[in-house]
N, C-alpha and C positions, 0 to 999 in steps of 0.2 A: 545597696546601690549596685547597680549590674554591671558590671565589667567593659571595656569596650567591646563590642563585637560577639557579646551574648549571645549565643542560638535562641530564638522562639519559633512558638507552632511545629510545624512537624521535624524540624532538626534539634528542636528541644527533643520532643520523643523520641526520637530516632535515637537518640544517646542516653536518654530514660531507659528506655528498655533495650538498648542492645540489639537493635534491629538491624537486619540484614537485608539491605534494598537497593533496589536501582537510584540513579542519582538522581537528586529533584530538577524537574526543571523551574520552579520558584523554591529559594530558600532564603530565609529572613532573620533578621539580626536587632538587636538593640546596641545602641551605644550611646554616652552621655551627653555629646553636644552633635549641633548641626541639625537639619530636616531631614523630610524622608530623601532618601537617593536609592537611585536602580540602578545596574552595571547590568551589560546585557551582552552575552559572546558565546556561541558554538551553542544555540539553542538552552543554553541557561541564565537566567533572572536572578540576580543576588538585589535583596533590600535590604538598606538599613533605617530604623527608626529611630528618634529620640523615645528618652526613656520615661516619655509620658505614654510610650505605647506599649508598658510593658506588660505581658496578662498573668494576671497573678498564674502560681505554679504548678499548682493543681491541674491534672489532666483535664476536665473537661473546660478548662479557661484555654487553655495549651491549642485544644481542638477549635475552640470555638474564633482564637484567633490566625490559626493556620487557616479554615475555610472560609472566612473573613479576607485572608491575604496570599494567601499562598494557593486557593483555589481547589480542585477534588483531587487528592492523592487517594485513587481506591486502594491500591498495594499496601502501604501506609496505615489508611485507615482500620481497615482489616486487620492488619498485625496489632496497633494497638487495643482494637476491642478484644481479640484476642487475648490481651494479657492485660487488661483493665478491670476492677472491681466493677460488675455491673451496679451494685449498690450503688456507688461513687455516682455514674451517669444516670443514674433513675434520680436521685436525690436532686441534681443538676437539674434535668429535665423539668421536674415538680414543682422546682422554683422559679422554673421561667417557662410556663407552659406555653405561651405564645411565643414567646421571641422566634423570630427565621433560622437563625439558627441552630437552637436547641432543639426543633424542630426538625431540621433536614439532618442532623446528628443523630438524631433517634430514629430516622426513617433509614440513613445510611446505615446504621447499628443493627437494626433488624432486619435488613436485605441484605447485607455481608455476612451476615453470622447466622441468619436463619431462625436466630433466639427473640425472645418478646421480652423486651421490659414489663414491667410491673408499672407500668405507669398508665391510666387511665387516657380518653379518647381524646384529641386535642378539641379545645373548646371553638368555637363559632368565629374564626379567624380567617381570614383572605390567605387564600391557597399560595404556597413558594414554591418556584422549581427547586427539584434537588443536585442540578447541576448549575443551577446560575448560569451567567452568560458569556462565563470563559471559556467554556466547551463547545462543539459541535453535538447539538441534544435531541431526542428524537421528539416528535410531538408525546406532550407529557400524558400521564396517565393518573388519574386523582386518587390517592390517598386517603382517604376522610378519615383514618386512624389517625394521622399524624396533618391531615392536612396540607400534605405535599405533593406535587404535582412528578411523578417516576419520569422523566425522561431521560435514563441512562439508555445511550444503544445497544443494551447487552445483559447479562442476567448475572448472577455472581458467579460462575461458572468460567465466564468470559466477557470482559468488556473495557478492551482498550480506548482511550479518548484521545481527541483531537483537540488541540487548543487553538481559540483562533488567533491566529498570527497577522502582524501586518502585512506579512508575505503570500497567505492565503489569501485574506482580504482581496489583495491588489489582482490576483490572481481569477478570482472570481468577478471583479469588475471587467475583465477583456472580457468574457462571455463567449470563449470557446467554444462550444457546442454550436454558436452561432457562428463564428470566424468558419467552421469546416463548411455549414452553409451557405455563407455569402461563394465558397468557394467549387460547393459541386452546383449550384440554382443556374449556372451560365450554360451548362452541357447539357448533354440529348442521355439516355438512358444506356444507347450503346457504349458511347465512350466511359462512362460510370462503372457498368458495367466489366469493361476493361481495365480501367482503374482498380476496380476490390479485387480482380483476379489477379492481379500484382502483389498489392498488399496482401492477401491472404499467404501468398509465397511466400514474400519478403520475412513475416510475420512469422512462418512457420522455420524456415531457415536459421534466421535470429535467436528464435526461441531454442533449437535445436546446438546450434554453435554456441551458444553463451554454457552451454553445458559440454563443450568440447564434444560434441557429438554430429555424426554426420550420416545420418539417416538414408536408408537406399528410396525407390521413388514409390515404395507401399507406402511405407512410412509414413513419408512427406504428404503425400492426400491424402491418408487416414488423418493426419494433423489438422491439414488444411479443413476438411470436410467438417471436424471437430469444430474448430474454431465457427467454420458457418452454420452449427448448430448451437451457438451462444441463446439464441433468440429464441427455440423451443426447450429449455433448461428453465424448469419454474422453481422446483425444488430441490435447493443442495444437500438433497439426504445421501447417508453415508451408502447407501446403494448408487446411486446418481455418479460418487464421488470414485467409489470402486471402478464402476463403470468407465469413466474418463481418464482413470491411471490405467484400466486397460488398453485403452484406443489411445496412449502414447507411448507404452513402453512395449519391449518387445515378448510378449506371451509367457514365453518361459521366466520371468522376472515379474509378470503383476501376481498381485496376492489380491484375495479374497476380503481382505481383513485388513484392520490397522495394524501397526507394527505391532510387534512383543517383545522388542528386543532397543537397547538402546544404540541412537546412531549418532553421529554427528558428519562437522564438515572436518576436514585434515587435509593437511600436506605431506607426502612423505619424502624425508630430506635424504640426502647423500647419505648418511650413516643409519639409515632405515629408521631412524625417531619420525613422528610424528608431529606436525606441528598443526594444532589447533586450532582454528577461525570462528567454526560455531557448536554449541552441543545441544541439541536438544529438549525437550522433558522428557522425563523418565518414561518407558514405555507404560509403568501404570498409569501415569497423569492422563493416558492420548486421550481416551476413550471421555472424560470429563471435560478437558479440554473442548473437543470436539462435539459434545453435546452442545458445550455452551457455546462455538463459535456457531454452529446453524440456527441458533437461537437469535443470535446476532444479527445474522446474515437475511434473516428473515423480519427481523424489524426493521433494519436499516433497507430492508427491499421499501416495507410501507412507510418509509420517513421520505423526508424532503429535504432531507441534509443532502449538502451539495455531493454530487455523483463522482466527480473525483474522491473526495475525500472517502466515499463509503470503499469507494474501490481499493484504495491504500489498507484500509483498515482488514475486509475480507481479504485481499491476496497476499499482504506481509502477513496479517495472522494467520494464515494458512501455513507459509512458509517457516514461520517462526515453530508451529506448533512440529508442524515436519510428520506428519502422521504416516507416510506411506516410509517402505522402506528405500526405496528409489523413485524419482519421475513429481517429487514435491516442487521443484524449480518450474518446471514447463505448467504443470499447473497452477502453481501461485500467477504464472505470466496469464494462462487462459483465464481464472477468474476476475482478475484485474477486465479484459474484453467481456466478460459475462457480465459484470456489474453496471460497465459503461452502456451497454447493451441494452441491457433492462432497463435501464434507468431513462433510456432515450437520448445519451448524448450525444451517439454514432449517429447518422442517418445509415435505415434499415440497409444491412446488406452490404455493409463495411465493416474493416476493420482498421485501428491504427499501429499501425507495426512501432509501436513501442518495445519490442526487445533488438529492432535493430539500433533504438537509440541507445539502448541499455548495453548493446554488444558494441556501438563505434564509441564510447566513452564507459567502460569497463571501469575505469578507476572509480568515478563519479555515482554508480549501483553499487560497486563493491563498498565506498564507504558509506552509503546510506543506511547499507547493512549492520555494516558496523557500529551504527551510532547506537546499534539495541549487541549486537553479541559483544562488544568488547566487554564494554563494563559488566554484562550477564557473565566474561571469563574469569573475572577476578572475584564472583562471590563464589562459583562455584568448588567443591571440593569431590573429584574422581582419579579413578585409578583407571590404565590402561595396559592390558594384559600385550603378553607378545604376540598373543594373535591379532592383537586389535580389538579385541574385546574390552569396551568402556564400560565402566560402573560410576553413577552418578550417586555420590553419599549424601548430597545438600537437596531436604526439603524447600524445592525451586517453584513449585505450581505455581507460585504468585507471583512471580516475576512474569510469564508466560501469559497470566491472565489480566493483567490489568496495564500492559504496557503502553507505553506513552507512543501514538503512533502520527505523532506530528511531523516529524523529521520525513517520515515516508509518503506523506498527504502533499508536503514541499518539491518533497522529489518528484513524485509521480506527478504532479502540475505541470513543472518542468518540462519533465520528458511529455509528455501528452501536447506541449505547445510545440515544443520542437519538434514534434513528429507531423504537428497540422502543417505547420509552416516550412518544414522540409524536404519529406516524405511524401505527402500527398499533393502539395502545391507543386512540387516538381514530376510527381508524376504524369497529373493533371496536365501541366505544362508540355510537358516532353510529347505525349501524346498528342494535344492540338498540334504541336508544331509535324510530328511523323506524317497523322493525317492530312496536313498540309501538303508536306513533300510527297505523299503519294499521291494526291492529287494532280500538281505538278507533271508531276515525272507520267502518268498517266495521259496529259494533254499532248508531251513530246513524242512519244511511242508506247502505243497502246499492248504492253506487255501481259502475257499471264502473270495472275497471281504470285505465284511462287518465284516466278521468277524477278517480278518488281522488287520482291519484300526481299528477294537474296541480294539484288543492288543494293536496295537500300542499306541493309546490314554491312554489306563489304565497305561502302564507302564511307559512314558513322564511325568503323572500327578502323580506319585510317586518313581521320580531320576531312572525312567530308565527298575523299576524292577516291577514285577506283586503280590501285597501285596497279602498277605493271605486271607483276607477279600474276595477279587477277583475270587481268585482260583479257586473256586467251578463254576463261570462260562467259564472255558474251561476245563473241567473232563477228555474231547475228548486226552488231552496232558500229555504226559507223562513228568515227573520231568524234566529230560533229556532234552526233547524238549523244556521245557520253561526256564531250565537252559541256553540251547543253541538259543534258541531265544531272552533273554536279553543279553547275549553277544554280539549276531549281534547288537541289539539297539548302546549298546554302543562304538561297533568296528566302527559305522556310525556319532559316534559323537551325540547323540542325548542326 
């Protein structure tokens, strides 16, 4: 009889063999009295079973009740084929050559590990996905060895998943994409116009400030221009990707090449220690890494998985993988708009300044981050030299490739709402109302250009009205007139 509070499925394994892994976000339990119950806090699922749900103790019972309940740990999985008798799983298999299970076990065993059971074709049975329907899954792909339908978005190489959440869910029913259009379909193409040339600033500024950086005005429209070529970017091949860390960082600093060297993020404190926030993979991991994230990047282009969600996935797995040696932040931020982009959920020739939301609430990115490097600092084991030279000793790849990247699909929802309802609705805003006021102000004295839009500004940057200080640079205006000129300001809302 099992104990209370028993580990089953993959926390049974996980202490079978010894594994060293990120934390679950479903982990499951047996105990002797009571029903199932779930406890659910800081993006983790604990259940407990009665101990009619116990599976016998044998690994491939272990496995077949984890992906039963606890849903796909690729990390996980991996590690124990890894160190599991293939015998043990062929034997398993043999005995239950239909079951859905034994099935997507044997499909996920030979796509993890690359190796083929001994076990003959699966017989004449109705195709299963191999992610079920707790994931975010690409359209599937048929198996007729196994009889299983591939819809992982990703290769073994690389293929973080997304669980669906009740937080997505709800997310996806506002229907975004359409909220930005109910919201530019009232304007003329000029003002729109007007509009993206803001936000491409705004965008580029944000992106450049969240890295404590502040860019001269090459820069800034080399960024800008960057970001407006989101929509001719088909292929993010590792040329593509060189390319775009050249056109953000400053020449003498972009490389040719992925890193060779190990990097991370750090603090350096009063006493010259270093204090640690993220580390990396090893510079051998990049290059595999990075095969299998454009691998990714390119299914989840042809999938139908919602467009935020792909976006979280490409731009944190970029950042997490951290391939450049500098200029990984501004990029993870542009591929995020490259994804949305493609996917159609901008209307053409926009963009949404999501790193200025990422920059006005810094805590709130900084710990989204966190929810993947802390627990990644506590498996890791390296030494740091006095030059700052890191050495990573912990065989890490699989943390990096099969990361749970729900946390960041949350965020990023988030921040992408608050930037529609923001950001753009107040730009949008601001401008109806400017064009107003010059109109206005136009009807009372027919001003040049430049010299309209200098009132206007003077008076905006002190509640509306043209201070004293000022006065003397429009002589040209009588009292009257500029009594009657701030009025229109304010009759316009401004």
């Amino acid at each position: 009889m099992p104990n209370p509070s028993t580990p089953v499925g993959y926390l049974a394994l996980i202490e079978r063999f010894g594994l060293t892994c990120m934390p679950l976000a479903h982990a499951s339990f047996v105990r002797r009295q009571g029903g199932i119950h779930a406890e659910s806090a800081a993006g983790r699922t604990v259940r407990t079973f009665p101990t009619a749900y116990t599976p016998d103790p044998a690994t491939p019972s272990q496995l077949e009740f984890a992906l039963k309940y606890d849903g796909v740990n690729l990390e996980v999985l991996r590690a124990v084929f890894e160190r599991t008798d293939p015998g043990e799983l062929t034997a398993w298999i043999r005995a239950t050559p239909t079951g859905k299970y034994s099935r997507r076990l044997w499909f996920l065993y030979e796509w993890l590990t690359g190796r083929t059971l001994d076990v003959p074709e699966s017989p004449t049975v109705a195709y299963v996905d191999a992610l079920g329907d707790t994931c975010f899954a690409a359209a599937g792909r048929p198996s007729q060895r196994h009889r299983v339908r591939d819809d992982l978005p990703g290769n073994r190489d690389f293929c973080p998943l997304v669980r669906r959440t009740p937080a997505l869910a709800a997310f996806a029913n506002k229907r975004l994409h359409e909220r930005i259009r109910e919201l530019v379909a009232p304007h003329d193409e000029s003002l729109l116009q007007r509009v993206a040339q803001f936000l491409y600033l705004k965008e580029t500024k944000s992106s450049f400030e969240i890295e404590r950086e502040h860019p001269d005005r090459h820069r800034t429209l080399r960024f800008v221009e960057l970001l407006r070529s989101t929509n001719t970017v088909r292929e993010l091949s590792t040329g593509t990707l060189v390319e775009l860390q050249r056109a953000i960082l400053d020449p003498r600093y972009a490389k040719d090449r992925y890193r060779t060297q190990q990097n991370y993020v750090g603090q350096t404190l009063a006493s010259y220690r270093e204090r640690i926030h993220y580390i990396s993979p090893r510079p051998q991991d990049v290059d595999a890494l990075m095969s299998g994230w454009q691998h990714c990047s390119a299914r989840l282009a042809g999938s139908t998985i919602d467009p935020v969600v792909q976006a979280a996935v490409i731009g944190f797995g970029f950042v997490y993988i951290h391939p450049f040696d500098d200029g990984n932040g501004r990029l993870h931020r542009y591929l995020i708009h490259h994804v949305l982009t493609r996917s159609g959920f901008n209307p053409p020739g926009m963009v949404l300044p999501v790193s200025a939301v990422m920059l006005g609430k810094q805590a709130a990115y900084d710990a989204c981050l966190e929810t993947f490097s802390s627990p990644l600092l506590s498996l890791l084991d390296y030494t740091l030299d006095t030059h700052g030279a890191m050495t990573v000793r912990t065989d890490s790849i699989g943390h990096y490739r099969y990361f749970d990247a729900t946390a960041a699909a949350e965020y990023l929802y988030a921040t992408v709402e608050q930037t529609i309802d923001n950001d753009l609705r107040q730009e949008i805003d601001f401008l109806v109302r400017y064009d107003a006021a010059w109109r206005l102000l136009r009807e009372i004295v027919d001003m040049p250009n430049r010299r309209l839009e200098l009132f206007l500004k003077l008076c905006l940057s002190n509640q509306g009205r043209l201070s004293a200080s000022k006065r003397s640079q429009f002589a040209e205006l009588s009292d009257d007139e500029v009594a009657q000129l701030e009025t229109a300001i304010r009759e316009a809302g401004m």
